[in-house]
C-alpha positions as CSV (number, residue, x, y, z in Angstrom):
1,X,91.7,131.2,136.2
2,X,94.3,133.3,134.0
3,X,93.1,135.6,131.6
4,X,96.2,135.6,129.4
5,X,98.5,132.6,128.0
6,X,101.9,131.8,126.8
7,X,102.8,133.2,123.5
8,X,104.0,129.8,122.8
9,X,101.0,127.7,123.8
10,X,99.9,129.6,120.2
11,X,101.2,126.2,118.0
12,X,100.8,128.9,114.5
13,X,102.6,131.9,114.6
14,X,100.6,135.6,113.7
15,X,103.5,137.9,112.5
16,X,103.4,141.7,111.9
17,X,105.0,143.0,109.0
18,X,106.0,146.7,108.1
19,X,105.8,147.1,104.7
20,X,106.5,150.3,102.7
21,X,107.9,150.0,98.7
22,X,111.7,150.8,98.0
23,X,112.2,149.3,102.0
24,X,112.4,145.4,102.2
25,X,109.5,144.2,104.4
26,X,110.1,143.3,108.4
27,X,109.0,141.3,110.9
28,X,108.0,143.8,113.9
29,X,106.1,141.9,115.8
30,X,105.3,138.2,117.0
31,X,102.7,136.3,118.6
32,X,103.1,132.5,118.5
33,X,105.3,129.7,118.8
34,X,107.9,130.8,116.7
35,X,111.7,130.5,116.8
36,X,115.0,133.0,115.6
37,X,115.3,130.8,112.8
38,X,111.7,130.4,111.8
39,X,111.3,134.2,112.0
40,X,114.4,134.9,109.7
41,X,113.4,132.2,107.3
42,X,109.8,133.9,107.2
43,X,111.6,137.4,106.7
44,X,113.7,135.9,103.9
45,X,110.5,134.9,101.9
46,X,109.0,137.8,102.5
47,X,110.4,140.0,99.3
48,X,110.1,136.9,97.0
49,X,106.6,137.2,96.0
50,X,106.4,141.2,97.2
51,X,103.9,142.2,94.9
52,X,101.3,139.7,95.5
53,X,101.6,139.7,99.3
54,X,101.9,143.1,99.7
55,X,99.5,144.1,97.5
56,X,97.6,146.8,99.8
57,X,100.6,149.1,99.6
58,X,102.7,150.6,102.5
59,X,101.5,149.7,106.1
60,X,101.6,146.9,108.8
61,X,100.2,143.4,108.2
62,X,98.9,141.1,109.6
63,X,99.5,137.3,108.9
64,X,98.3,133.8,110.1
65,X,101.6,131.4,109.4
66,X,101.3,127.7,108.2
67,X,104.0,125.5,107.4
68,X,103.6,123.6,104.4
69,X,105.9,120.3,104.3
70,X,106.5,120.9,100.7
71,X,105.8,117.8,97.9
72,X,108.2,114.7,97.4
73,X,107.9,112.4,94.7
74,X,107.6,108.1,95.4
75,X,111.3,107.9,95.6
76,X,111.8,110.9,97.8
77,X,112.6,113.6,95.6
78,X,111.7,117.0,96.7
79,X,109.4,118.8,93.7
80,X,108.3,121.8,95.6
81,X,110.0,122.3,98.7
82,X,108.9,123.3,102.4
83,X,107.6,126.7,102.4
84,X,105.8,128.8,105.3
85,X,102.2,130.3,103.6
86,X,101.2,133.4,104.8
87,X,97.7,134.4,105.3
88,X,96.3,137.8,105.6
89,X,94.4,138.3,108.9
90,X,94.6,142.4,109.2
91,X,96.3,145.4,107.0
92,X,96.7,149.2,108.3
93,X,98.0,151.4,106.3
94,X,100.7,153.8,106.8
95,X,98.5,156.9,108.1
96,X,96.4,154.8,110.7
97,X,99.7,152.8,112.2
98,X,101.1,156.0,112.7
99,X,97.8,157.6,114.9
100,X,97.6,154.2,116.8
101,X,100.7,154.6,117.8
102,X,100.6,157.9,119.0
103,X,97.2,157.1,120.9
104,X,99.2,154.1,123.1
């Protein structure tokens, strides 16, 4: 029996973001099933709605990733389109990223 898996057998995507204001936000770490392109089309969202999902202040978080396959109307119309949601699983701030970093 193997104690540890395949990054990819993960089918959603955790992503760590450094965050500090004045800096756009970036990806800086991964674990999941997650491609170049999904990671850089994550990164590009990642300053649209700054405020609200960074709303701890400057440190590292966390995020669960779900794709959301957007809304089309009955003839095929896109109204709102695909989008990756990002939910908050863990936040450090600042200080304590930099003392666990220095501990490893």
């Amino acid at each position: 029996m193997n104690e540890f898996e395949m990054p990819s057998s993960l089918k959603t995507p955790f992503i760590e973001v450094f965050y500090q204001a004045g800096d756009p936000p970036f990806i800086c770490g991964v674990n999941g099933n997650a491609t170049t392109s999904i990671l850089l089309e994550i990164e590009e969202g990642l300053s649209e709605d700054e405020q609200y999902t960074f709303d701890k202040g400057d440190g590292n978080y966390l995020f669960k990733t779900t794709r959301d396959p957007g809304q089309y109307d009955n003839e095929g119309w896109c109204e709102i389109p695909p989008y990756w949601d990002l939910d908050l699983v863990l936040f450090s701030p600042i200080a304590q990223a930099d003392r666990e970093k220095e501990e490893s």
